[in-house]
Predicted model as a PDB file, atoms N, CA, C, CB and O in Angstrom, pLDDT in the B-factor column:
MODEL        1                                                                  
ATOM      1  N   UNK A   1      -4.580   7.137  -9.048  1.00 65.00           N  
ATOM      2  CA  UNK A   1      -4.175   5.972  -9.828  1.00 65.00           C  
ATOM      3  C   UNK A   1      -4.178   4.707  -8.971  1.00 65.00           C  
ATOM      4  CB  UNK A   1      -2.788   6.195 -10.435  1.00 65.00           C  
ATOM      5  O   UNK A   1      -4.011   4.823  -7.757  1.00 65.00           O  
ATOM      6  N   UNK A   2      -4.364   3.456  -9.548  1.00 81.00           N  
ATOM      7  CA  UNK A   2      -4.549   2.554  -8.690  1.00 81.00           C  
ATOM      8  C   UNK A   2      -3.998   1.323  -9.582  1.00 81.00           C  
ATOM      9  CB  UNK A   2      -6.037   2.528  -8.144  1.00 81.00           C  
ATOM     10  O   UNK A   2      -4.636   0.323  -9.913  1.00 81.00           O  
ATOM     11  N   UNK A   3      -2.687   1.633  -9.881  1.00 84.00           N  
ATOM     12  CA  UNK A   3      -1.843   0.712 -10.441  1.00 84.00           C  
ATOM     13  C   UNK A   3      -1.428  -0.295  -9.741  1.00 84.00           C  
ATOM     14  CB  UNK A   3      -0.884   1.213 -10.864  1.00 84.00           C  
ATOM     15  O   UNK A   3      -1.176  -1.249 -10.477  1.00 84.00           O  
ATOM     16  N   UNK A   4      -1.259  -0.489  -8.720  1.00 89.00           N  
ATOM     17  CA  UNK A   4      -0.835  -1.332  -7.556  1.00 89.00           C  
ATOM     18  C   UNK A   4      -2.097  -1.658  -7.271  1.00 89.00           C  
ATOM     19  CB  UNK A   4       0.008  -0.708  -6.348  1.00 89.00           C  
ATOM     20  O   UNK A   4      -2.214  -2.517  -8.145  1.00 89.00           O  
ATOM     21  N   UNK A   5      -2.984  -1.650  -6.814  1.00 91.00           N  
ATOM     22  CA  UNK A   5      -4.282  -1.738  -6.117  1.00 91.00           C  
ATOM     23  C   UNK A   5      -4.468  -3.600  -5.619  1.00 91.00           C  
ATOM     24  CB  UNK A   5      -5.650  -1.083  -7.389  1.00 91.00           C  
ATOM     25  O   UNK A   5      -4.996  -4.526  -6.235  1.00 91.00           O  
ATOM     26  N   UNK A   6      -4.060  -3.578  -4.818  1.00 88.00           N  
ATOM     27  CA  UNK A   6      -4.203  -5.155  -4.064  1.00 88.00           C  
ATOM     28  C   UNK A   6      -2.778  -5.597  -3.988  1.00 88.00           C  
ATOM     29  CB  UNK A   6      -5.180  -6.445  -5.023  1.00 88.00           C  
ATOM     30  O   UNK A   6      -2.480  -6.712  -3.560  1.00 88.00           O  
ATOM     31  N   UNK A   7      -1.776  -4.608  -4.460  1.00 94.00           N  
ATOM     32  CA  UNK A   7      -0.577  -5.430  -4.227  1.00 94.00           C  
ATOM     33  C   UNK A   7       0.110  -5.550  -3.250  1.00 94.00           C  
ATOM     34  CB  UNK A   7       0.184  -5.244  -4.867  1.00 94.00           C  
ATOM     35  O   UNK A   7       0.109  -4.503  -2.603  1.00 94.00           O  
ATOM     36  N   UNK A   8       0.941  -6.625  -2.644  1.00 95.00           N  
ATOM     37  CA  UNK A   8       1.854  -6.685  -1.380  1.00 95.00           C  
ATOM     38  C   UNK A   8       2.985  -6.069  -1.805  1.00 95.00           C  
ATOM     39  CB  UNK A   8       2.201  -8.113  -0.799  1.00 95.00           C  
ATOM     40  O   UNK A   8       3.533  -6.723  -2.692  1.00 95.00           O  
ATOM     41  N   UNK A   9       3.540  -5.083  -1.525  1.00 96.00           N  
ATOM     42  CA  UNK A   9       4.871  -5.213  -1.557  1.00 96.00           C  
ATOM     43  C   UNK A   9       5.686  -5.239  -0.860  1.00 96.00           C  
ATOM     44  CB  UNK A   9       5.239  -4.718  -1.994  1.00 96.00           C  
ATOM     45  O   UNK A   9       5.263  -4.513   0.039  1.00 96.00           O  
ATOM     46  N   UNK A  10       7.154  -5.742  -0.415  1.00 96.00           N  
ATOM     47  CA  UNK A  10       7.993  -5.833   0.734  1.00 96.00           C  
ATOM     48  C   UNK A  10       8.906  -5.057   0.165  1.00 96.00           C  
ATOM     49  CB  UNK A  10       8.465  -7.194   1.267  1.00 96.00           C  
ATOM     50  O   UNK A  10       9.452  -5.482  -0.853  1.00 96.00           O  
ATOM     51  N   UNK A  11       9.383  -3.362   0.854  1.00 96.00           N  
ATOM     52  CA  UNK A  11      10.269  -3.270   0.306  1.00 96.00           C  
ATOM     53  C   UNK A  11      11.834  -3.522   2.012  1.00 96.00           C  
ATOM     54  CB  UNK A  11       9.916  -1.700  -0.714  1.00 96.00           C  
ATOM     55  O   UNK A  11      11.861  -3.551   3.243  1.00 96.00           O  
ATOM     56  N   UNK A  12      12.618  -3.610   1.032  1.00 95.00           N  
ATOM     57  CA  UNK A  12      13.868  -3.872   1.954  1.00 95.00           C  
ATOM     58  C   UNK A  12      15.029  -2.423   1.700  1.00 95.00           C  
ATOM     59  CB  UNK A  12      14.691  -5.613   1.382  1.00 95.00           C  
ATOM     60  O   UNK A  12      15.592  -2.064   0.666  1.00 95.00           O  
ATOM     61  N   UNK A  13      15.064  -1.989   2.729  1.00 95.00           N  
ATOM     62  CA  UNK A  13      15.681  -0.273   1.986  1.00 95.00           C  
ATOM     63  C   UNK A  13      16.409   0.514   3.638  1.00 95.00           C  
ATOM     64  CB  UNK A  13      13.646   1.186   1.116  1.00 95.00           C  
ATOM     65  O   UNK A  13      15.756   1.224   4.402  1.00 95.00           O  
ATOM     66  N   UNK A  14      17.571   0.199   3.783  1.00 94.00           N  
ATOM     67  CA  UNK A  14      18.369   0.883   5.083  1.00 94.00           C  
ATOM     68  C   UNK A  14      18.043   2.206   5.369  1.00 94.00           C  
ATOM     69  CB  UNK A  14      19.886   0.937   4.922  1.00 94.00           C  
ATOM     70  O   UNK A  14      17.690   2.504   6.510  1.00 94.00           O  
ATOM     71  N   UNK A  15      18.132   3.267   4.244  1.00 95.00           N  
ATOM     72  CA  UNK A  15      18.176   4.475   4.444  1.00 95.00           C  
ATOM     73  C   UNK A  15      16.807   5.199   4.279  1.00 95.00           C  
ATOM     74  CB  UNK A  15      19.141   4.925   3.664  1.00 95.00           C  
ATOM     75  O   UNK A  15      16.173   5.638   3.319  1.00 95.00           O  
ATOM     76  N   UNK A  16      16.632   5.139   5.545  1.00 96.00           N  
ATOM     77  CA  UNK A  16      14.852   5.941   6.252  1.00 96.00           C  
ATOM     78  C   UNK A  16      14.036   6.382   5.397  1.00 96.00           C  
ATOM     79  CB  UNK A  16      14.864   7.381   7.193  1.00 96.00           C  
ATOM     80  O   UNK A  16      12.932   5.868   5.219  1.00 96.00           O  
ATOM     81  N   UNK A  17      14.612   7.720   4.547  1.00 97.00           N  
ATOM     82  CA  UNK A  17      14.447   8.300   3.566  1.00 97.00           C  
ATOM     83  C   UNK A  17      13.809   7.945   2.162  1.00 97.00           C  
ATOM     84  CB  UNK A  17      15.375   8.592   3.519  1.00 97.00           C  
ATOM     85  O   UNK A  17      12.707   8.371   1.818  1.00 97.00           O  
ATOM     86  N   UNK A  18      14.510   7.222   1.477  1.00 96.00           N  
ATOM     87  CA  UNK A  18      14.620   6.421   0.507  1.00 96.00           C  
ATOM     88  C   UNK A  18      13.011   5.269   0.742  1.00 96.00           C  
ATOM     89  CB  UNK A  18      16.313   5.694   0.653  1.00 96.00           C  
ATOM     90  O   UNK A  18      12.103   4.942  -0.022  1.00 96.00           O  
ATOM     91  N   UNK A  19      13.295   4.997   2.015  1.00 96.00           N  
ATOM     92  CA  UNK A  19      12.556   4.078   2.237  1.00 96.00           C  
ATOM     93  C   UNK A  19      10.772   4.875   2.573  1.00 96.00           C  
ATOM     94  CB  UNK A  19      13.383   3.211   3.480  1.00 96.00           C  
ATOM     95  O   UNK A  19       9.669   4.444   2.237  1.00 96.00           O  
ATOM     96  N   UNK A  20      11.030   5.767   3.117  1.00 97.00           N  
ATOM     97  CA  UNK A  20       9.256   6.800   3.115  1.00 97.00           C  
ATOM     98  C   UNK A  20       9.412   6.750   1.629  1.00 97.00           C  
ATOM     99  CB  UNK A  20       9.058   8.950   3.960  1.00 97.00           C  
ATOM    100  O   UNK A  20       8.745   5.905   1.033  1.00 97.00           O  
ATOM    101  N   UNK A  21      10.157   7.494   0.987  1.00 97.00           N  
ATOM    102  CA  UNK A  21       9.794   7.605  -0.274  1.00 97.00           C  
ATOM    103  C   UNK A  21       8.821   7.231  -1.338  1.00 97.00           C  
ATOM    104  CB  UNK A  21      10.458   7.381  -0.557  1.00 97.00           C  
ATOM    105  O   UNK A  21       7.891   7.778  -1.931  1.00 97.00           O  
ATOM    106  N   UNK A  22       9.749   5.433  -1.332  1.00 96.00           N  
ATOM    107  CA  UNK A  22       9.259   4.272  -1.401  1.00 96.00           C  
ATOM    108  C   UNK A  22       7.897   4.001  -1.372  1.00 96.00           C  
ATOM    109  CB  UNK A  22       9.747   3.696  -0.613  1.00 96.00           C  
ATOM    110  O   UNK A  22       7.204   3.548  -2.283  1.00 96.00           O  
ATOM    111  N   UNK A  23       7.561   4.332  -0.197  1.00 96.00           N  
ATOM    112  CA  UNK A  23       6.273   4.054  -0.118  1.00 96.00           C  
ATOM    113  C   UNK A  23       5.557   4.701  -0.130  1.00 96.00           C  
ATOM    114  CB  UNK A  23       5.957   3.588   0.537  1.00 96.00           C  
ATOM    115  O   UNK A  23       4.510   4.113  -0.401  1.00 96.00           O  
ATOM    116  N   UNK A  24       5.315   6.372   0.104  1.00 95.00           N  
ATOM    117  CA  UNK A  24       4.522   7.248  -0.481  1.00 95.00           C  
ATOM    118  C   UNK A  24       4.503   6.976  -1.629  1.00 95.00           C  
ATOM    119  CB  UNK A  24       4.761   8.417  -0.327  1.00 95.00           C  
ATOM    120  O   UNK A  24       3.394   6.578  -1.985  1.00 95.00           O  
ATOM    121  N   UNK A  25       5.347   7.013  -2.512  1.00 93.00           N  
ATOM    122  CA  UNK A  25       4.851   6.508  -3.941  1.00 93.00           C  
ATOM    123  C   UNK A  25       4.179   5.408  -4.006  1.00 93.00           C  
ATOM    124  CB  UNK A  25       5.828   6.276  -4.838  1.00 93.00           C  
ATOM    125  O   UNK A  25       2.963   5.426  -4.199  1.00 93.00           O  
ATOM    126  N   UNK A  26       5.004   4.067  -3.825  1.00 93.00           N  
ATOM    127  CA  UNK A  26       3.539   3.189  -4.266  1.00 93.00           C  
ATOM    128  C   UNK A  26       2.353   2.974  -3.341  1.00 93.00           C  
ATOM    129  CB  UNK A  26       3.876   1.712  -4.594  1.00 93.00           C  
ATOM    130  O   UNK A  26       1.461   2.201  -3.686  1.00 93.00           O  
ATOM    131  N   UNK A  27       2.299   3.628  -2.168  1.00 92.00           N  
ATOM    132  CA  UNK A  27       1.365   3.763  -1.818  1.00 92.00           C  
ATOM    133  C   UNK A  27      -0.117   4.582  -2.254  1.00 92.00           C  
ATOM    134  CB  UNK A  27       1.836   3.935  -1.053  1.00 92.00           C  
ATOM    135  O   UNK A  27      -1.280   4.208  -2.101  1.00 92.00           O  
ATOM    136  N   UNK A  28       0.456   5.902  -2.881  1.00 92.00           N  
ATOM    137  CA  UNK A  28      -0.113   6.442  -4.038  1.00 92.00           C  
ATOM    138  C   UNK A  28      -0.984   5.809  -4.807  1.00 92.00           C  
ATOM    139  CB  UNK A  28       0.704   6.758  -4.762  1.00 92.00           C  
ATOM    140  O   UNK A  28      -2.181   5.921  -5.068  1.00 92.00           O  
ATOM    141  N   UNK A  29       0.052   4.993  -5.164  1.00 92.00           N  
ATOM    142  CA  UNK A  29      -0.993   3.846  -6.325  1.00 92.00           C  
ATOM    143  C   UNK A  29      -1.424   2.447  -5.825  1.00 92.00           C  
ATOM    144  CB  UNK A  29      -0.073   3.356  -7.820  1.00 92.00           C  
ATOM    145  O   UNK A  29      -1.346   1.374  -6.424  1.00 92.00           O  
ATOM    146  N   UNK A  30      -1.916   2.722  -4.534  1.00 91.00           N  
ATOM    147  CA  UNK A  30      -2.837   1.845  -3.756  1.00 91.00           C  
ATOM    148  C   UNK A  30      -2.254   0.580  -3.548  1.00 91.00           C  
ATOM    149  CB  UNK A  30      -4.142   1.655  -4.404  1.00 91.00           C  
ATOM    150  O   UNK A  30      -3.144  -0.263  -3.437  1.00 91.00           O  
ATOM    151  N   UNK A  31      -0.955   0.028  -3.436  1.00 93.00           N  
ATOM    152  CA  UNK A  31      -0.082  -0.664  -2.650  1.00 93.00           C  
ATOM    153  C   UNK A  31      -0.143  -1.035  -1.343  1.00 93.00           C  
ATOM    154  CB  UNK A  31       0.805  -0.164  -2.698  1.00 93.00           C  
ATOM    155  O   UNK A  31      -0.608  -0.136  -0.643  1.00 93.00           O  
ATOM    156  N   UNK A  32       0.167  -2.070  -0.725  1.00 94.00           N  
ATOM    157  CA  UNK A  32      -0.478  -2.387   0.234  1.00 94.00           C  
ATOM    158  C   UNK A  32       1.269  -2.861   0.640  1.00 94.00           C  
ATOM    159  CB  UNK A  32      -1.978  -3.438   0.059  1.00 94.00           C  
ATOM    160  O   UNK A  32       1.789  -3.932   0.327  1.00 94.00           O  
ATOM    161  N   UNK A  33       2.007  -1.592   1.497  1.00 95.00           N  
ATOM    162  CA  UNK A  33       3.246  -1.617   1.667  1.00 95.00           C  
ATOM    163  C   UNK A  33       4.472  -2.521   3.176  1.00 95.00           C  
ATOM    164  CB  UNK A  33       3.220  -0.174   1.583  1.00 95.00           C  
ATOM    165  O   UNK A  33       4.289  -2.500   4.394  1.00 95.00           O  
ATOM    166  N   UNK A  34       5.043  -2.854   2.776  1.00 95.00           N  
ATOM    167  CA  UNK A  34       5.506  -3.214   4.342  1.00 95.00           C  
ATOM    168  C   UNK A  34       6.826  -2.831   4.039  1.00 95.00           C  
ATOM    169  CB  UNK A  34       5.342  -4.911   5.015  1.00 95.00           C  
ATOM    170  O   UNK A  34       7.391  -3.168   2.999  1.00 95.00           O  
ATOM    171  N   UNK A  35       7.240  -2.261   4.760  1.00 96.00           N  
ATOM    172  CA  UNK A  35       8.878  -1.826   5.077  1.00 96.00           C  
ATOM    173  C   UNK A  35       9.703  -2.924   5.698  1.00 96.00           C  
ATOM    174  CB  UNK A  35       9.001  -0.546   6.179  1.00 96.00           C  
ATOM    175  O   UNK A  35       9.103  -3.868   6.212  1.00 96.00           O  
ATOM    176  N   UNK A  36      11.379  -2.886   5.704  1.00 95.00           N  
ATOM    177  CA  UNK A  36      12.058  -3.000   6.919  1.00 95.00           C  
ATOM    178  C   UNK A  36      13.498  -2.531   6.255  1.00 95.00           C  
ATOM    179  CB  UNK A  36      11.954  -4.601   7.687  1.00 95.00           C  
ATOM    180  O   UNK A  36      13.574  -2.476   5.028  1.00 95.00           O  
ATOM    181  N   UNK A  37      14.552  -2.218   7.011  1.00 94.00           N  
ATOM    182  CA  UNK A  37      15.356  -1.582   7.032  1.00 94.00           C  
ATOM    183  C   UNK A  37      16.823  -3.018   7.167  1.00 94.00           C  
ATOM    184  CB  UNK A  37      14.951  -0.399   8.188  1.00 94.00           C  
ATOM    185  O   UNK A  37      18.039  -2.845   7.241  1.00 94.00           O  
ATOM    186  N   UNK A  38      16.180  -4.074   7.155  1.00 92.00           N  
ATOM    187  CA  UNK A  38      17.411  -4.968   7.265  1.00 92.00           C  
ATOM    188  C   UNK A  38      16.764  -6.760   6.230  1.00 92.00           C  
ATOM    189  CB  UNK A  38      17.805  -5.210   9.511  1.00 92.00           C  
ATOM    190  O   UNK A  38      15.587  -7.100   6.107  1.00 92.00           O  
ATOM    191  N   UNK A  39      17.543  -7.239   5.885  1.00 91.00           N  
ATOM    192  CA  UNK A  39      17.252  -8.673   5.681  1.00 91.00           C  
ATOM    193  C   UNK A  39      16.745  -9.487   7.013  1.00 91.00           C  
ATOM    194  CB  UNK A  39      18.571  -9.334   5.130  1.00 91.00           C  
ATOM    195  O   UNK A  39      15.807 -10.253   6.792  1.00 91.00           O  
ATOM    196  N   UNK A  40      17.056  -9.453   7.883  1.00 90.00           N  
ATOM    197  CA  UNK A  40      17.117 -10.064   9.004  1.00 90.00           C  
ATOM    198  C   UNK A  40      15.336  -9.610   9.362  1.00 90.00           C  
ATOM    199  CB  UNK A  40      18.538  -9.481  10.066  1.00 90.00           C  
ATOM    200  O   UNK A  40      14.741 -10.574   9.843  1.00 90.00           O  
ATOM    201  N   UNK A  41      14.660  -8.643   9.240  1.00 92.00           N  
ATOM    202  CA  UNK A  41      13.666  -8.522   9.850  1.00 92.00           C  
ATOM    203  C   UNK A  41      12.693  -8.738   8.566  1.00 92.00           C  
ATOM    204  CB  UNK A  41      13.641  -7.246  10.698  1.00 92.00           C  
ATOM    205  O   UNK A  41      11.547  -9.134   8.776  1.00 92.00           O  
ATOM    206  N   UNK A  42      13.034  -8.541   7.540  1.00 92.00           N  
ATOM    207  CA  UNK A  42      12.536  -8.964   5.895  1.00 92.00           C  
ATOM    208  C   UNK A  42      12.375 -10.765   6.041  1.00 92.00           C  
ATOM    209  CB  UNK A  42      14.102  -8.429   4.399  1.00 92.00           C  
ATOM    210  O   UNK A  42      11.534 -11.544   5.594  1.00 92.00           O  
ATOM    211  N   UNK A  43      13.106 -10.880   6.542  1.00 90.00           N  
ATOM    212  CA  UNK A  43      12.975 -12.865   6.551  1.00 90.00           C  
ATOM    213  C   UNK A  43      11.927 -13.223   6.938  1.00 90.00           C  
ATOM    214  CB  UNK A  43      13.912 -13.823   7.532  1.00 90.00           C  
ATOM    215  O   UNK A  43      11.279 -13.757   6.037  1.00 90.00           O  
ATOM    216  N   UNK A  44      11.252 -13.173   8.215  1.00 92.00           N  
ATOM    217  CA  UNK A  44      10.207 -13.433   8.459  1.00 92.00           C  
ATOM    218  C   UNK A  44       9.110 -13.724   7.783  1.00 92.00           C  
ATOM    219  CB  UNK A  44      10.062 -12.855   8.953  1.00 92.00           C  
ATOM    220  O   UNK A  44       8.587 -14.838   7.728  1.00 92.00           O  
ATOM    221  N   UNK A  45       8.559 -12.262   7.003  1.00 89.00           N  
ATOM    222  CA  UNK A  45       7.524 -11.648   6.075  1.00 89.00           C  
ATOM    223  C   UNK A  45       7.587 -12.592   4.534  1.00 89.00           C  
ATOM    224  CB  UNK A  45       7.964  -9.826   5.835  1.00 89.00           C  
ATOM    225  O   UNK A  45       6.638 -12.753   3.766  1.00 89.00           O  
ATOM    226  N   UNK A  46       9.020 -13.142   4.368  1.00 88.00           N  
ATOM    227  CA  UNK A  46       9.479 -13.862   3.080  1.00 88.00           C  
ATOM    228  C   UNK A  46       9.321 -15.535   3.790  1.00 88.00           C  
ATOM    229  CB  UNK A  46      11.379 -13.296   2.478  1.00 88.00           C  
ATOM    230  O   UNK A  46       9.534 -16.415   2.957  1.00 88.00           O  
ATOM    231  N   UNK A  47       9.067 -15.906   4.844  1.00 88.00           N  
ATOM    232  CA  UNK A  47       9.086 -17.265   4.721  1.00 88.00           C  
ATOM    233  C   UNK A  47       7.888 -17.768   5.014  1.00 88.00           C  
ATOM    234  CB  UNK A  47      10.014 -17.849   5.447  1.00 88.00           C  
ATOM    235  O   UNK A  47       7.692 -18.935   4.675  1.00 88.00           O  
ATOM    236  N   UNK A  48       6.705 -16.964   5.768  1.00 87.00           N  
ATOM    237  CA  UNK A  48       5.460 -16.921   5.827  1.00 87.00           C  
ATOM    238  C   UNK A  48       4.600 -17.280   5.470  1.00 87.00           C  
ATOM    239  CB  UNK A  48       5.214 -16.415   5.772  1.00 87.00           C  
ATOM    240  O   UNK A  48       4.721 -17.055   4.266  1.00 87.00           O  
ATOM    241  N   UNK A  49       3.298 -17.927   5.662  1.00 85.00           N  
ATOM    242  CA  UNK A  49       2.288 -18.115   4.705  1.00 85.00           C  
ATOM    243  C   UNK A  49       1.738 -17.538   3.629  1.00 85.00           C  
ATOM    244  CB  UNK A  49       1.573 -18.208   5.142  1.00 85.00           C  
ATOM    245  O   UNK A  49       1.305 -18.065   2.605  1.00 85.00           O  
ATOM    246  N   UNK A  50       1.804 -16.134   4.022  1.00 84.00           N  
ATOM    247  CA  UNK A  50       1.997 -15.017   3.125  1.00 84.00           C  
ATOM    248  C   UNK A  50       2.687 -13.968   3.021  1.00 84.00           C  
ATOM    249  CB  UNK A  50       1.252 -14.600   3.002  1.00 84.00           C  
ATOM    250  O   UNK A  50       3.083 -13.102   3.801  1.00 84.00           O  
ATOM    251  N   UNK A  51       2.788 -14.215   1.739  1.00 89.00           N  
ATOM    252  CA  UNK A  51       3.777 -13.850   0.947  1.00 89.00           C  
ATOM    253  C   UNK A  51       3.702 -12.444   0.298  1.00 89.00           C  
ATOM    254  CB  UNK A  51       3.869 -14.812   0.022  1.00 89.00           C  
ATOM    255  O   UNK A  51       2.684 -12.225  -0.359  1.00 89.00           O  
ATOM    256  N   UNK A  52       4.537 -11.557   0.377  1.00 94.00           N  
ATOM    257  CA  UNK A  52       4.569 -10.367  -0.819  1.00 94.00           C  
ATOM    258  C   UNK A  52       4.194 -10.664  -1.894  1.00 94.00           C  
ATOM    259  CB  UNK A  52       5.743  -9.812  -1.171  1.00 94.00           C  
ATOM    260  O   UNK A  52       4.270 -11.880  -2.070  1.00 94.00           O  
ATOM    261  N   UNK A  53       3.592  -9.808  -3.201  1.00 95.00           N  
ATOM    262  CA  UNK A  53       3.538  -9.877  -4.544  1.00 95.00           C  
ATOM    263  C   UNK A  53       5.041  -9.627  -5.140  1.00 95.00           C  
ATOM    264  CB  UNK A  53       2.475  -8.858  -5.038  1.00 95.00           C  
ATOM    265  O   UNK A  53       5.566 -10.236  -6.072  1.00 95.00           O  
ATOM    266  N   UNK A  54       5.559  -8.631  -4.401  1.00 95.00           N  
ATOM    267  CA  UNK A  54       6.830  -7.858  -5.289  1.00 95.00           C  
ATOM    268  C   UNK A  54       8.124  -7.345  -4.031  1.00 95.00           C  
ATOM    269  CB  UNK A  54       6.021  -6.095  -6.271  1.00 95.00           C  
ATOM    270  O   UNK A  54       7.997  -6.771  -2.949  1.00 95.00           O  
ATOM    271  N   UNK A  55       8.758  -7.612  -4.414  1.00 94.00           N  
ATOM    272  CA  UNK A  55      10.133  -7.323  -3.164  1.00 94.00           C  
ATOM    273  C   UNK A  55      10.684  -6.510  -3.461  1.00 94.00           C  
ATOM    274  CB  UNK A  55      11.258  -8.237  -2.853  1.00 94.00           C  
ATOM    275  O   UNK A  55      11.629  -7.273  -3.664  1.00 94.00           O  
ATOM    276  N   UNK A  56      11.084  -5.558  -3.728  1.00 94.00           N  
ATOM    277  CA  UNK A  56      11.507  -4.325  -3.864  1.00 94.00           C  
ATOM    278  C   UNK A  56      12.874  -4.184  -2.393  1.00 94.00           C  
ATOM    279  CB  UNK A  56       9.940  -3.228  -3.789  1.00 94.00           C  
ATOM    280  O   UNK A  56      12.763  -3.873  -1.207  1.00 94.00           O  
ATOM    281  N   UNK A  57      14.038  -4.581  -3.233  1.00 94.00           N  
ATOM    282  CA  UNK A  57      15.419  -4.465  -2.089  1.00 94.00           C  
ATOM    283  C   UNK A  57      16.894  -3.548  -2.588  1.00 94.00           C  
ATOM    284  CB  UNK A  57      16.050  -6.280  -1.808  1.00 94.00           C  
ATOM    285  O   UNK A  57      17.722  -3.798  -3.464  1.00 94.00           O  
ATOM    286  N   UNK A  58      16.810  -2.675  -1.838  1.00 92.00           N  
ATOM    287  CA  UNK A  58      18.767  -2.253  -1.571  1.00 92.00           C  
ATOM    288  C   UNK A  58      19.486  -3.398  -1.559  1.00 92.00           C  
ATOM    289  CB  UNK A  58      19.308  -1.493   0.057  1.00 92.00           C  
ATOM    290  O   UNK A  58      19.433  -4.353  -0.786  1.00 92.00           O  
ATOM    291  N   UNK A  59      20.550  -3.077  -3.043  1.00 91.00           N  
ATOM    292  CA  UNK A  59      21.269  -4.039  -2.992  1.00 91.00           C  
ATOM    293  C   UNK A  59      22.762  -3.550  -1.798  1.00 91.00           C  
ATOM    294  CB  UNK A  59      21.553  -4.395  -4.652  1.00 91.00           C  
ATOM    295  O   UNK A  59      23.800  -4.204  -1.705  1.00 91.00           O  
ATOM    296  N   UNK A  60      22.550  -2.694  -1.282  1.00 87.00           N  
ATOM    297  CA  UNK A  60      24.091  -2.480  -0.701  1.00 87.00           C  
ATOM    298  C   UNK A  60      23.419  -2.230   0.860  1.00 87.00           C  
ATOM    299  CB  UNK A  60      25.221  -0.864  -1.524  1.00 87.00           C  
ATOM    300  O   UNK A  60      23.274  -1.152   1.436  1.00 87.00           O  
ATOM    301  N   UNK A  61      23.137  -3.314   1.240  1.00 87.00           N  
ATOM    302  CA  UNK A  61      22.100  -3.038   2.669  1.00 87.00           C  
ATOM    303  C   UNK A  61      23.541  -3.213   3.444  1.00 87.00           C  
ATOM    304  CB  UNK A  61      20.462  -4.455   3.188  1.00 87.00           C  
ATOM    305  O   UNK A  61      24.557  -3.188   2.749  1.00 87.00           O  
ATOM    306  N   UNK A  62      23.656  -3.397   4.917  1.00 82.00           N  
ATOM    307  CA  UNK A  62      24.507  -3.693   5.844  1.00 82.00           C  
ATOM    308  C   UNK A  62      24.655  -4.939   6.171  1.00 82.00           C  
ATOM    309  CB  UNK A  62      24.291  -3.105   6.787  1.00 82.00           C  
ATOM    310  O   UNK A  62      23.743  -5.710   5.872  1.00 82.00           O  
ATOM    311  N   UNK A  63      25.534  -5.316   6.685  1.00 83.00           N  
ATOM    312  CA  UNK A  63      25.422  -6.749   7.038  1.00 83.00           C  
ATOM    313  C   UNK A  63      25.136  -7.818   5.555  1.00 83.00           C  
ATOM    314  CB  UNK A  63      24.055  -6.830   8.211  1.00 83.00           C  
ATOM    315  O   UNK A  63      25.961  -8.496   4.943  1.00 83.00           O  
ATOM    316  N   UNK A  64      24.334  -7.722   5.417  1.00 85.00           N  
ATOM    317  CA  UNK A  64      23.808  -9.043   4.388  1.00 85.00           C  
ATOM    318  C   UNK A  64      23.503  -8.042   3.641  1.00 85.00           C  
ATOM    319  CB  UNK A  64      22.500 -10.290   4.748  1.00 85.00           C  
ATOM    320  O   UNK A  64      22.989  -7.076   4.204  1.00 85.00           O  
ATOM    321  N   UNK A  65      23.769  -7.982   1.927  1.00 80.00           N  
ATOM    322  CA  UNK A  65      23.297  -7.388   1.452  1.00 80.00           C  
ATOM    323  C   UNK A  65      22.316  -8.068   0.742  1.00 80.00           C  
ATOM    324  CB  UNK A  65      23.994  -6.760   1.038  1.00 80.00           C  
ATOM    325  O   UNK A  65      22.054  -9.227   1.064  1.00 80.00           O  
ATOM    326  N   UNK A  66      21.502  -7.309  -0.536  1.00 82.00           N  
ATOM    327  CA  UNK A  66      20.486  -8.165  -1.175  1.00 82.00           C  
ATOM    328  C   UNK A  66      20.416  -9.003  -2.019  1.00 82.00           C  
ATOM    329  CB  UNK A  66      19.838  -7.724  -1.542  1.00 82.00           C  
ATOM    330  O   UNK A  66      19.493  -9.728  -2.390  1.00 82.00           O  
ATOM    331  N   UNK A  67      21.975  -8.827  -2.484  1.00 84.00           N  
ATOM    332  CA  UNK A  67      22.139 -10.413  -3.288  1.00 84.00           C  
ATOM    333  C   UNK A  67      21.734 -11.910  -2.171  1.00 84.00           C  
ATOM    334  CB  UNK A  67      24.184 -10.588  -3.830  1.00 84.00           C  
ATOM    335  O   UNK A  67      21.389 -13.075  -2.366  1.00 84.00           O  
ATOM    336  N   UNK A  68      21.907 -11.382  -1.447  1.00 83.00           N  
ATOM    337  CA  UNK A  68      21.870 -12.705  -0.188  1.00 83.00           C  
ATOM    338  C   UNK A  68      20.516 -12.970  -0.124  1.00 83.00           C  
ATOM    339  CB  UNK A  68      22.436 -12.322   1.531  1.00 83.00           C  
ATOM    340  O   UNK A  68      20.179 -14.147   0.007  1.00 83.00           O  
ATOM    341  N   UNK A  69      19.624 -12.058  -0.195  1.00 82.00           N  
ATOM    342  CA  UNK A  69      18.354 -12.390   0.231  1.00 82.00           C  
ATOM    343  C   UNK A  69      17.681 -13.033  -1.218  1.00 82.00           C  
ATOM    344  CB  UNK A  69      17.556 -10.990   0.910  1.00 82.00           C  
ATOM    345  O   UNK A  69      16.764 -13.836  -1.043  1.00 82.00           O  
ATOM    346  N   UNK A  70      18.019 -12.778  -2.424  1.00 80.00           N  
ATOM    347  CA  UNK A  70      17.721 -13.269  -3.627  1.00 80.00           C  
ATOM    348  C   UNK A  70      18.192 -14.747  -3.202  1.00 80.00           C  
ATOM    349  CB  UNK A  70      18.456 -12.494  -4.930  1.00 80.00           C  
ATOM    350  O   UNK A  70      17.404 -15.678  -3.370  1.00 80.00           O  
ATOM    351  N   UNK A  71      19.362 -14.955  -2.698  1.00 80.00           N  
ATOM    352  CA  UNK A  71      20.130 -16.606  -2.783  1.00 80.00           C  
ATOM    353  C   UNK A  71      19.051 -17.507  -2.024  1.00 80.00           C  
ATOM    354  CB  UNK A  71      21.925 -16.771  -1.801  1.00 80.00           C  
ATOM    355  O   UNK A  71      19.243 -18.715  -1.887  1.00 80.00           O  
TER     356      UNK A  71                                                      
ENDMDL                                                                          
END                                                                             
């Protein structure tokens, strides 16, 4: 399947697990994936020239959660 097929996605996701998951699945459907495990290393990738298609975030991250990164 190639439902995703050209898409960026950023996902933002603490727990390791959750986060392979994540992306074996939409990677599956030809997603073009980037991880990180905190807001703080997600910032970067979000203020960039380029940009994700789709953000995909844990709202109960550590530190900052993902309401913060929506603000």
């Amino acid at each position: 399947p190639e439902l995703f097929n050209g898409i960026d996605i950023l996902i933002i996701e603490d727990e390791k697990d959750a986060r392979e998951l994540l992306k074996f699945i939409l990677g599956e459907h030809r997603a073009k994936i980037i991880t990180t495990a905190t807001v703080s290393e997600a910032w970067p990738r979000l203020t960039s020239d380029v940009r994700p298609d789709i953000l995909l975030c844990d709202i109960g991250l550590p530190y900052e959660d993902g309401y913060s990164i929506m603000r």
